[in-house]
C-alpha positions, -999 to +999 in steps of 0.1 A: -216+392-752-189+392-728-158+368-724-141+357-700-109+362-714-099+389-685-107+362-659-086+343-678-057+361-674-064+373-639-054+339-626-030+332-650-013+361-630-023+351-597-015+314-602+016+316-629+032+349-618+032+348-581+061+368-559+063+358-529+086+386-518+060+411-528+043+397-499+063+423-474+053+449-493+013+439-492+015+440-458+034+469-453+008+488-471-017+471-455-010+472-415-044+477-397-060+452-417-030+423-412-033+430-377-070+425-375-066+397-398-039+381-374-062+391-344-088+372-359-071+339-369-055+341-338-091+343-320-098+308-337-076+288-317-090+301-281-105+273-259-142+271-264-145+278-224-131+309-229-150+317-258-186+310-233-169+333-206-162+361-232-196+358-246-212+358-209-190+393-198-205+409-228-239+399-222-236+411-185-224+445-197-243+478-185-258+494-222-235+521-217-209+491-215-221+477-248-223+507-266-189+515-258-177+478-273-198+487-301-183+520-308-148+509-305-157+481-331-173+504-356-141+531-355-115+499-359-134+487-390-136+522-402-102+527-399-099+495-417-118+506-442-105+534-450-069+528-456-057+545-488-065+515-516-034+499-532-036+481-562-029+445-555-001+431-571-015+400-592-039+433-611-006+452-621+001+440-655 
């Protein structure tokens, strides 16, 4: 049977040991995905009339239009994605 003694410790390190000035360094390592993080917290705060004009362009787009969006969206998470993994911080010990 299985304990749950590494989740235990797990956020022991994430709630007791926390660096805040290692925060730099996550994000340095991390640049793409802060940004599209940012872009979409940032996105939350838009007027819900601009939202409804946003969502009407894209429906009024040719297919070639849309595919084109949809492309661009699928090589930005892929780049995303495939950033070289860094161990986070709080897992280091």
């Amino acid at each position: 049977m299985e304990t749950f003694a590494g989740a235990w410790e797990l956020l022991g390190q994430v709630t007791g040991n926390f660096q805040g000035h290692l925060v730099w360094e996550v994000m340095a390592g991390y640049p793409q995905v802060m940004w599209l993080m940012g872009l979409g917290y940032l996105l939350h705060f838009l007027p819900s009339k601009w939202d409804d004009k946003l969502a009407g362009s894209f429906s009024k787009l040719h297919w070639a239009g849309a595919a084109a969006v949809m492309v661009l969206f699928i090589w930005l998470l892929n780049e995303v994605k495939t950033q070289e993994p860094m161990m986070p911080i709080y897992l280091q010990f």
